[in-house]
ZATISE-256659 format. One line per 8 residues: number of its first residue (from 1); for each residue x negated, y negated, z negated of N, C-alpha, C, O, CB. Coordinates in pm, 1 decimal. Glycine has a CB too. Example, Ala and Ser with C-alpha at 12.3 -4.5 7.8 and 13.67 -1.06 7.14 Angstrom:
1) -1319.0,569.0,-780.0,-1230.0,450.0,-780.0,-1320.0,330.0,-780.0,-1423.6,331.9,-846.5,-1130.8,447.3,-904.6 ~ -1285.0,225.0,-708.0,-1367.0,106.0,-714.0,-1290.0,-3.0,-787.0,-1340.9,-113.8,-803.9,-1408.4,59.8,-572.5
***
This chain:
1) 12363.6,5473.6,-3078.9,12392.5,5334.5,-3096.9,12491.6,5289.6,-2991.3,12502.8,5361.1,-2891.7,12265.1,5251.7,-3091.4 ~ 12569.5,5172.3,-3002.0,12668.3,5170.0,-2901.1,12604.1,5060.0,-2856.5,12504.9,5017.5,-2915.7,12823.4,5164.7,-2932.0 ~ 12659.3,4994.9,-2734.4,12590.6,4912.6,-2635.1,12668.1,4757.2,-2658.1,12778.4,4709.9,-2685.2,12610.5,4985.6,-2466.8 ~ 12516.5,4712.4,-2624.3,12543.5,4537.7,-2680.9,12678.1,4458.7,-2594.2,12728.3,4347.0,-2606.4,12371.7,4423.0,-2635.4 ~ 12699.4,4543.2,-2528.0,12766.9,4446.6,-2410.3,12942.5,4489.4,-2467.5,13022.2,4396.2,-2478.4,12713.2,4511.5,-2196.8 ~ 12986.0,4627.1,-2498.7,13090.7,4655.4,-2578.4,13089.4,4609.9,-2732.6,13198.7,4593.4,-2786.9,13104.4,4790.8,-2567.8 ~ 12984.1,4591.0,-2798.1,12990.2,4580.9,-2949.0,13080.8,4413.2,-2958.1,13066.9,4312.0,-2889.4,12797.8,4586.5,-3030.4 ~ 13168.8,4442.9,-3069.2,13279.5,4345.8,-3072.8,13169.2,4246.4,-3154.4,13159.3,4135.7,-3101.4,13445.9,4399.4,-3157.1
9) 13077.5,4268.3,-3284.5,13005.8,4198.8,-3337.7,12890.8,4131.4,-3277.7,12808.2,4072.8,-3347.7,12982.0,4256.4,-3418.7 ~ 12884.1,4136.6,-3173.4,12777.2,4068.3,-3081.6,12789.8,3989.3,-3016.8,12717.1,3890.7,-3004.8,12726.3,4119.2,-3010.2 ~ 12942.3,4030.8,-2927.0,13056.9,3981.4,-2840.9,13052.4,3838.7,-2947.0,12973.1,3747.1,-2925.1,13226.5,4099.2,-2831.3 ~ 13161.8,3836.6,-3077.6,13150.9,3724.3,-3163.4,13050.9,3659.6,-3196.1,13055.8,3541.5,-3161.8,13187.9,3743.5,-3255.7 ~ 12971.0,3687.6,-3243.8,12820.8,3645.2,-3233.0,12780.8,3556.1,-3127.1,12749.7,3442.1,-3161.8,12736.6,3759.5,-3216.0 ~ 12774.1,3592.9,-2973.9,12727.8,3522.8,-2864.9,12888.6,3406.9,-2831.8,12862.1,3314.3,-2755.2,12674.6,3656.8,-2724.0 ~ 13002.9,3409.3,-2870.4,13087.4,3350.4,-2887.2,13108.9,3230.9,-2994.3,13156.2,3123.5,-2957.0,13148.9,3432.2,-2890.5 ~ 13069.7,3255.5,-3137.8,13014.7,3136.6,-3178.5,12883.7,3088.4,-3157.1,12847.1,2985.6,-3214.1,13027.9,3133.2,-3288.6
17) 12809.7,3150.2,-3082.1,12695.2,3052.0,-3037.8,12697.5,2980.8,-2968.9,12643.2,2874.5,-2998.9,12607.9,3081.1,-3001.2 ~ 12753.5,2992.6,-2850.1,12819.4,2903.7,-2745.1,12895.6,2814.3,-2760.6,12880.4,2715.7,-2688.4,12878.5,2954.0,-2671.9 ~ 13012.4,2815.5,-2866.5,13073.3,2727.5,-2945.7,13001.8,2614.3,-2985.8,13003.0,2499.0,-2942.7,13114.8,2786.0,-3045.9 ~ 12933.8,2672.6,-3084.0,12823.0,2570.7,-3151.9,12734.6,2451.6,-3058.2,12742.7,2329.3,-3069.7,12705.1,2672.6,-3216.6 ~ 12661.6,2518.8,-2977.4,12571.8,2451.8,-2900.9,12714.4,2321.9,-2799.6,12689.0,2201.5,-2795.3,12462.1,2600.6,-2788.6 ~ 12836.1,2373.6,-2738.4,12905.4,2258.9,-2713.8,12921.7,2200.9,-2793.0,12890.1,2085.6,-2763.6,12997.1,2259.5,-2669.5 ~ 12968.0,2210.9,-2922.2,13010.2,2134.6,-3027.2,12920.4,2012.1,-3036.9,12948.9,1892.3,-3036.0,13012.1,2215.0,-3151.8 ~ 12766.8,2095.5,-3049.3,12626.4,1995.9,-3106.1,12605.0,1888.5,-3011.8,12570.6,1774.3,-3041.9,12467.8,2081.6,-3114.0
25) 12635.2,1947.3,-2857.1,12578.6,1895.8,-2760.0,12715.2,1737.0,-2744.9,12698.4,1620.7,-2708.3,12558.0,2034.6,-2619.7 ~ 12826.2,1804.2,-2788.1,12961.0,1698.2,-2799.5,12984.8,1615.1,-2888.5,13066.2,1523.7,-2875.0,13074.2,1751.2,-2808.5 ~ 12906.2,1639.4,-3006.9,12837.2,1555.9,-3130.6,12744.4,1434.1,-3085.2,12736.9,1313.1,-3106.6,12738.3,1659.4,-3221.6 ~ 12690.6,1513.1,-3025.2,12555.3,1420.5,-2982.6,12600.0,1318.1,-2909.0,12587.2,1208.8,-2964.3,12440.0,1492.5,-2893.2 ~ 12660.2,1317.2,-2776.4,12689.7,1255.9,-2710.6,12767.0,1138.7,-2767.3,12747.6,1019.0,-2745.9,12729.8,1323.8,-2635.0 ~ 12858.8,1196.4,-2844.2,12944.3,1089.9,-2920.2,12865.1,951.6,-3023.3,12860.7,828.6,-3020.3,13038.5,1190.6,-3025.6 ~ 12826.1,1033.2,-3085.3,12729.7,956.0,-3186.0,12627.6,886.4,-3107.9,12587.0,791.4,-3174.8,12654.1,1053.5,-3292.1 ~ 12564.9,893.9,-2986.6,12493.9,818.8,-2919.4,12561.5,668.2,-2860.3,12511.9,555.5,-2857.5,12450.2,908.4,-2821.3
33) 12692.1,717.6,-2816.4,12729.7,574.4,-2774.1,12769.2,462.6,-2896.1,12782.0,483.2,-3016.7,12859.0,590.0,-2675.8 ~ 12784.9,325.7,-2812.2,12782.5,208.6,-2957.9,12898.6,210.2,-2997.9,12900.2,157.1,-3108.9,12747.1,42.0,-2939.8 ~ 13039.5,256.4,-2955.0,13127.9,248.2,-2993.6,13175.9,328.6,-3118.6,13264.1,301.5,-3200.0,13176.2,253.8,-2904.2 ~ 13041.3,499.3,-3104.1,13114.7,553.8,-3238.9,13033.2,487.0,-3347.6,13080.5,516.5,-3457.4,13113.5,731.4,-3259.4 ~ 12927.4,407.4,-3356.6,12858.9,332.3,-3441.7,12936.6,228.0,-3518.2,12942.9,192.9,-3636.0,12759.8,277.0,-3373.1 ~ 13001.1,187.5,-3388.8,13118.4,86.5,-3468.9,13202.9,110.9,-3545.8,13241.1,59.3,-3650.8,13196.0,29.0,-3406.4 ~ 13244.5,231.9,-3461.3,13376.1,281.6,-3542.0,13335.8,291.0,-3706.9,13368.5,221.1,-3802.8,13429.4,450.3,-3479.8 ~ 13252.5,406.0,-3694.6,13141.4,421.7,-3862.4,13136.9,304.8,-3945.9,13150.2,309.7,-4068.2,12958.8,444.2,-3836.6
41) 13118.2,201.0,-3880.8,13097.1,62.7,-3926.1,13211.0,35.3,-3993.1,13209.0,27.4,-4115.9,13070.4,-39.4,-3820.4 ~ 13302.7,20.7,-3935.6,13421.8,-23.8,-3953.7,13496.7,22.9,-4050.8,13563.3,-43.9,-4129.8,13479.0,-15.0,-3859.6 ~ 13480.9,201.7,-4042.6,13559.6,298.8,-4159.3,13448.9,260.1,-4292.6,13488.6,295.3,-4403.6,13562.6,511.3,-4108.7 ~ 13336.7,202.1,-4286.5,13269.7,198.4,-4386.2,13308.5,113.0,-4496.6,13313.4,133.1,-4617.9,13163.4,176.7,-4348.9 ~ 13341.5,-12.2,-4405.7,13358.2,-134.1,-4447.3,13484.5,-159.4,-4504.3,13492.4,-255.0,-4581.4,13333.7,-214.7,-4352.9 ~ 13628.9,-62.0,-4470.8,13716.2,-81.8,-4506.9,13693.6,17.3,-4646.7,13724.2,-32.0,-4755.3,13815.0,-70.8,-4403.9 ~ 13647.8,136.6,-4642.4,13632.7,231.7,-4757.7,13544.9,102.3,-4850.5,13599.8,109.1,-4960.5,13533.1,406.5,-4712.9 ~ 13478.3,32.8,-4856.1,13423.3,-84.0,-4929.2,13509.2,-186.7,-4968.7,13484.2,-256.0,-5067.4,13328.7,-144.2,-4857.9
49) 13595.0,-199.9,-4908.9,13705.3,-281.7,-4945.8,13821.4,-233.0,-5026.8,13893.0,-281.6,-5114.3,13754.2,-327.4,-4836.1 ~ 13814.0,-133.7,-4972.6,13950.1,-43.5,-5060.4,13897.7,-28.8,-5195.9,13967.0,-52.3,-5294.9,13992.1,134.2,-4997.8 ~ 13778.2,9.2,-5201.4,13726.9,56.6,-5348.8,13677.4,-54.7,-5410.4,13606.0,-27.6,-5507.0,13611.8,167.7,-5352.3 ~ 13695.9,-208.3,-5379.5,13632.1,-310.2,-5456.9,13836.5,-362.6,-5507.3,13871.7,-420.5,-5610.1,13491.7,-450.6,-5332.7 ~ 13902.4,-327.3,-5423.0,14013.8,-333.3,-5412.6,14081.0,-325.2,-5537.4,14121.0,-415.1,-5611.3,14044.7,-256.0,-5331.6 ~ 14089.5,-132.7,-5553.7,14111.9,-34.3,-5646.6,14022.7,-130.5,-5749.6,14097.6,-200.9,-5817.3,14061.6,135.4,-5605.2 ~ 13884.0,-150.6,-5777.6,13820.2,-144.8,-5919.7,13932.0,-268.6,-5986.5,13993.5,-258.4,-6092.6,13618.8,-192.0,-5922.1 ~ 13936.0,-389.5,-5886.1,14024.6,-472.6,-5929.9,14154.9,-451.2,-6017.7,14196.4,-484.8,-6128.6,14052.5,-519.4,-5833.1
57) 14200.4,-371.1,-5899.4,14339.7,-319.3,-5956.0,14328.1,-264.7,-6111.4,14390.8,-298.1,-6211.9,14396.4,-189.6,-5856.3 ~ 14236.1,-179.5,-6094.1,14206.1,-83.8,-6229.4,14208.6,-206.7,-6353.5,14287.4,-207.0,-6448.0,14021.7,13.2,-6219.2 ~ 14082.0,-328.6,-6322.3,14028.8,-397.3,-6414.5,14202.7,-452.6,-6466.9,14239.4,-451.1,-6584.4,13895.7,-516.0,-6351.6 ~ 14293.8,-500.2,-6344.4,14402.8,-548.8,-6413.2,14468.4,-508.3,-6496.7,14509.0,-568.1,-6596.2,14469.2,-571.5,-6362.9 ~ 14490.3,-375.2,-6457.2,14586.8,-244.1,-6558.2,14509.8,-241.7,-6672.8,14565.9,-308.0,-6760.1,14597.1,-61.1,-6493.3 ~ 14373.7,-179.5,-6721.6,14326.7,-177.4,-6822.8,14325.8,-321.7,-6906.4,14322.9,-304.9,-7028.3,14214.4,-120.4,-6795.7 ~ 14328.2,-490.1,-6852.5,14433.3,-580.7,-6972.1,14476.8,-567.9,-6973.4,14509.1,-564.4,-7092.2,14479.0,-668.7,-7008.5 ~ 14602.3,-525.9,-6877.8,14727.5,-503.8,-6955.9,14757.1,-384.2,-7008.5,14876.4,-381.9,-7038.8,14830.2,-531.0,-6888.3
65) 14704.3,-287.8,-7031.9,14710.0,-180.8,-7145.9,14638.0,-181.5,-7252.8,14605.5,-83.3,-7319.6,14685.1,-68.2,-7108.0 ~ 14601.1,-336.0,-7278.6,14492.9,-377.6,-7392.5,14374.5,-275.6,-7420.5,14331.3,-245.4,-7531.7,14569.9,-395.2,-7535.0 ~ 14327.5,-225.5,-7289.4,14213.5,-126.3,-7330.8,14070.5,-206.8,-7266.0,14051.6,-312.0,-7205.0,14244.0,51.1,-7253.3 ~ 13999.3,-114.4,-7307.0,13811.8,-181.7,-7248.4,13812.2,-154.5,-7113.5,13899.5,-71.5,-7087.7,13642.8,-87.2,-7317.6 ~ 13734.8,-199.5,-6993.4,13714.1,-169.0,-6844.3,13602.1,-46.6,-6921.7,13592.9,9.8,-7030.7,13642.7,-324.5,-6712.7 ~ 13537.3,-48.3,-6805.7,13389.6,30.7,-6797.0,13297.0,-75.7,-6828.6,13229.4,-56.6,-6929.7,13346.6,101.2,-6640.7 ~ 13280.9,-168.4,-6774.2,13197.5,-316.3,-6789.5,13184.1,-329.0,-6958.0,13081.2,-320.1,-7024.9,13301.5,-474.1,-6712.4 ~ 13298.5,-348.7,-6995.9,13306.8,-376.6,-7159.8,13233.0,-246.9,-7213.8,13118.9,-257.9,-7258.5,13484.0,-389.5,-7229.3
73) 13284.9,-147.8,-7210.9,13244.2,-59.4,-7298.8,13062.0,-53.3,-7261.6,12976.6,-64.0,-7349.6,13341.9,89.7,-7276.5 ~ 13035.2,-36.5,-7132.8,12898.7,-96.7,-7085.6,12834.7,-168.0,-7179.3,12751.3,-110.9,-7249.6,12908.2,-184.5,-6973.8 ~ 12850.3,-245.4,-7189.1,12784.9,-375.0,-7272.6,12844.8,-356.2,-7413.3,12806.1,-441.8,-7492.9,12830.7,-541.7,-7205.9 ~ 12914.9,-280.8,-7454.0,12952.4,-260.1,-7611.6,12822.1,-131.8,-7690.0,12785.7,-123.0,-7807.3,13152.6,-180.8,-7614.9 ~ 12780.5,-49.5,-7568.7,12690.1,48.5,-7550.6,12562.5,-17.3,-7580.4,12495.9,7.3,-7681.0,12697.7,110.5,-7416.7 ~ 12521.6,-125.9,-7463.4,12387.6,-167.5,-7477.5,12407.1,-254.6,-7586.5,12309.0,-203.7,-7640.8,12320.2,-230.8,-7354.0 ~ 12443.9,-340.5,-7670.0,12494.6,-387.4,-7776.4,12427.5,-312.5,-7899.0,12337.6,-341.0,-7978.2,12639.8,-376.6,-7766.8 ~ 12501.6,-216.5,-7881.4,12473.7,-119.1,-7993.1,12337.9,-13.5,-8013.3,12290.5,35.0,-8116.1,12588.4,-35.8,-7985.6
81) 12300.8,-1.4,-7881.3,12153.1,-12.3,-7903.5,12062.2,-92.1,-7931.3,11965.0,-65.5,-8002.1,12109.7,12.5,-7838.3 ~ 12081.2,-177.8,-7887.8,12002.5,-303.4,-7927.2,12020.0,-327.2,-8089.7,11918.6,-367.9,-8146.4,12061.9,-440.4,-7837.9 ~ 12148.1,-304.4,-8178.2,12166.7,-305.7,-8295.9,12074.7,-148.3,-8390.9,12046.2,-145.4,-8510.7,12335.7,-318.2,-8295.1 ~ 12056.9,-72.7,-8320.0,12050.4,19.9,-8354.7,11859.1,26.3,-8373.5,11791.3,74.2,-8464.4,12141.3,107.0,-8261.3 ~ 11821.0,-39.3,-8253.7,11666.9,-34.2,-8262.8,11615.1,-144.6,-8360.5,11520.1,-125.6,-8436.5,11598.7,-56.6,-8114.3 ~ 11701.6,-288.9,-8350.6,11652.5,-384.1,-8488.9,11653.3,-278.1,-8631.4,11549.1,-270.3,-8696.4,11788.5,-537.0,-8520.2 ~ 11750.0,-215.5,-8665.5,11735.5,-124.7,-8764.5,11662.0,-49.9,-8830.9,11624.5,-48.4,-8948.1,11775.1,-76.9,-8752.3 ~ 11638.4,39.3,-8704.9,11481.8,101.4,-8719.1,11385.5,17.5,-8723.4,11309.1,54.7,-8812.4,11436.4,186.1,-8613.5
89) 11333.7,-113.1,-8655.2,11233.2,-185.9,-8693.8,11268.2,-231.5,-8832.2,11158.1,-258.5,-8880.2,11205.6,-291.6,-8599.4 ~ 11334.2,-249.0,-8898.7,11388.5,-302.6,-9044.5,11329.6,-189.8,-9091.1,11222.0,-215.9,-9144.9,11561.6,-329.1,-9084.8 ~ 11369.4,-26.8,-9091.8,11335.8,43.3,-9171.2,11227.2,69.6,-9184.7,11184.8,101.4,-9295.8,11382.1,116.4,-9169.7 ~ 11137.7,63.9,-9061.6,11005.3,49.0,-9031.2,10903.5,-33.9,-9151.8,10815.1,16.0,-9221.5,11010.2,-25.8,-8893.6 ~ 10959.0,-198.5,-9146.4,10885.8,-255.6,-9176.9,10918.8,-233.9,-9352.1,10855.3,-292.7,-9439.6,10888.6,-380.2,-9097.8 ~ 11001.9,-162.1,-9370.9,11055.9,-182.1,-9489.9,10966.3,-61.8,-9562.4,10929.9,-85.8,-9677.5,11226.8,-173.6,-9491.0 ~ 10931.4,54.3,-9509.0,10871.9,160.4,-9562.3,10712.8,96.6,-9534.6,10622.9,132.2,-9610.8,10921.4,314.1,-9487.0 ~ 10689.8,21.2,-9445.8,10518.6,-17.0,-9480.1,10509.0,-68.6,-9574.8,10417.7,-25.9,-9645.4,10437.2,-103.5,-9398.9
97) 10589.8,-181.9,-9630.1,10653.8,-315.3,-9700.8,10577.9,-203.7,-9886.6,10502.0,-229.0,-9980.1,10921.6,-351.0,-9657.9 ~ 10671.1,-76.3,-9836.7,10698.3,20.6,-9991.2,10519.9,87.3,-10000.2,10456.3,110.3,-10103.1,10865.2,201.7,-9962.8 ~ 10489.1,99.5,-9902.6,10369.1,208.0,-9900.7,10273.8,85.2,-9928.2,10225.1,127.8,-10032.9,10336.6,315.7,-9738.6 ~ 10222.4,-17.0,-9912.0,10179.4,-149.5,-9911.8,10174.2,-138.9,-10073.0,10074.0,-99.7,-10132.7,10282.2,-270.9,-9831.3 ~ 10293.2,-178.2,-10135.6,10275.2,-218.0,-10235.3,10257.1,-115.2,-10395.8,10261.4,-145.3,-10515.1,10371.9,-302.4,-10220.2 ~ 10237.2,6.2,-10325.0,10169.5,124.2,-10353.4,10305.4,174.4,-10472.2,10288.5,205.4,-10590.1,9984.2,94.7,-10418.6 ~ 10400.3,171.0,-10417.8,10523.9,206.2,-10465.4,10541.7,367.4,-10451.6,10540.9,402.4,-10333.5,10632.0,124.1,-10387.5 ~ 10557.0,469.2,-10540.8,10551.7,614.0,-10500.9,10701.7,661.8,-10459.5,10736.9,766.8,-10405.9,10491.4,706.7,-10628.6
105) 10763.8,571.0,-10494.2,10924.7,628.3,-10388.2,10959.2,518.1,-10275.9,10957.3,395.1,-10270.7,11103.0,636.4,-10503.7 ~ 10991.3,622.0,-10189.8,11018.3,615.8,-10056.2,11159.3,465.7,-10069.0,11184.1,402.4,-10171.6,11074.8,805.2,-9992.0 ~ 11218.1,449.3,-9948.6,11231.0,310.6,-9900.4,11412.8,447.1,-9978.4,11471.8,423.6,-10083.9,11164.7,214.9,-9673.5 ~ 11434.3,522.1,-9918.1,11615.9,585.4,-9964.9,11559.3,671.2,-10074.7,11638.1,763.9,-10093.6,11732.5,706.7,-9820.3 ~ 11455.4,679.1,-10155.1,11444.7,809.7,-10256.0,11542.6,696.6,-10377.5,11528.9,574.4,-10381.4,11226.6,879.9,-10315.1 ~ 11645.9,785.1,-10474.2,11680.9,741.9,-10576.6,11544.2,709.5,-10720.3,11453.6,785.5,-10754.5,11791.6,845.8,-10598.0 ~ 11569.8,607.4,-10761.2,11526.7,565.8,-10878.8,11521.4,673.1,-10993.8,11626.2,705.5,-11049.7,11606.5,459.0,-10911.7 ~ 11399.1,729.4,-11030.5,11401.0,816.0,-11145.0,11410.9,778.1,-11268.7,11348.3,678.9,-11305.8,11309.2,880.4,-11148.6
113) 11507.5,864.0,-11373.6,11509.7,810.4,-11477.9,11370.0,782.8,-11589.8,11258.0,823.5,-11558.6,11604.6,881.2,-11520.6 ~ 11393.5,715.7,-11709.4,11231.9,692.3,-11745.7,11262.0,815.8,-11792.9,11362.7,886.5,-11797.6,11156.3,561.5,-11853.0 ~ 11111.3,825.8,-11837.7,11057.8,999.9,-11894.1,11036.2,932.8,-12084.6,10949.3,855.2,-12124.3,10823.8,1082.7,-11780.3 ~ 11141.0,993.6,-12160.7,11131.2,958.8,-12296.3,11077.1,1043.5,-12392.2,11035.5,1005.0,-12501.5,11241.3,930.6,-12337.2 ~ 11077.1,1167.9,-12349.6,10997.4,1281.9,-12403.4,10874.9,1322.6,-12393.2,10825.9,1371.1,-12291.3,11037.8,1367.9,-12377.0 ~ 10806.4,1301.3,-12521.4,10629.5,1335.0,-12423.3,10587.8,1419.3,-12500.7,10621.0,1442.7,-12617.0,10488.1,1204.9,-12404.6 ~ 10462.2,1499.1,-12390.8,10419.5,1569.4,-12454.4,10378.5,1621.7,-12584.7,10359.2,1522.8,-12655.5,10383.3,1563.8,-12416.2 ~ 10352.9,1742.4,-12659.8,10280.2,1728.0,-12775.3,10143.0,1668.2,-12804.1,10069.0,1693.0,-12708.9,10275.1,1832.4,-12811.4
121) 10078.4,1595.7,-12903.4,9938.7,1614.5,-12913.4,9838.8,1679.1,-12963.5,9856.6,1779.8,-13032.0,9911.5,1555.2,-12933.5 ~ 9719.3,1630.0,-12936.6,9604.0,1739.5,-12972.0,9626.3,1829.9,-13117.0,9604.2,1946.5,-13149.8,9452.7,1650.8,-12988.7 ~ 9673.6,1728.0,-13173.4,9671.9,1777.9,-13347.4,9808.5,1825.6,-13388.6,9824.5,1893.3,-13490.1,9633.6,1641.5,-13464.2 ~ 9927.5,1782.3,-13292.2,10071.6,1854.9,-13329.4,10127.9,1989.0,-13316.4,10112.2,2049.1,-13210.1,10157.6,1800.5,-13268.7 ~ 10184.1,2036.2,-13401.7,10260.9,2168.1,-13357.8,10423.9,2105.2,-13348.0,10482.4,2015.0,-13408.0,10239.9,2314.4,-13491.5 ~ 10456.0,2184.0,-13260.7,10609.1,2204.4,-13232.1,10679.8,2298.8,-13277.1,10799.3,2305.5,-13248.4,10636.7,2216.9,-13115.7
***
């Protein structure tokens, strides 16, 4: 085996460890005082501004490219669910409505034609 003190992979090894631990320890320090809190604050608040900014911008461009925002199509969505569940309660009440009134086709079955042909009887031959 070759020895820990020549091995180049160990060497690196104990080299980013040492790295690290200043790094963490230079992290720390930073983030403890109030000033990098502020700073955070500050980059937060403008990234909040920029992006209420932008949606604006967006909302303008999309009238004038006569298209929907997100908002519209939003509410064109819940809209249409809401249209979609009255429906089903319609079809709902509409198939109790059929079964109720002891109707043997269904609320979409087509109308059968009458039956004009009947059987033979007891006493007929065919």
């Amino acid at each position: 085996m070759t020895d820990k003190t020549h091995d180049p992979v160990a060497i690196w090894q104990k080299m980013v460890g040492e790295m690290e631990k200043g790094f963490n320890s230079f992290a720390n320090q930073a983030m403890a005082s109030p000033e990098f809190s502020q700073a955070v604050n500050r980059a937060g608040g403008v990234a909040a501004g920029a992006q209420k900014q932008l949606g604006e911008l967006m909302e303008k461009y999309l009238v004038t490219m006569n298209l929907p925002s997100r908002e519209q199509v939003t509410g064109l969505a819940e809209r249409l669910q809401s249209v979609e569940a009255q429906i089903g309660e319609i079809k709902s009440m509409l198939s109790r409505m059929a079964a109720g009134s002891g109707s043997p086709q269904g609320v979409d079955a087509a109308p059968r034609p009458p039956r004009t042909k009947r059987p033979p009887s007891e006493g007929e031959q065919t």
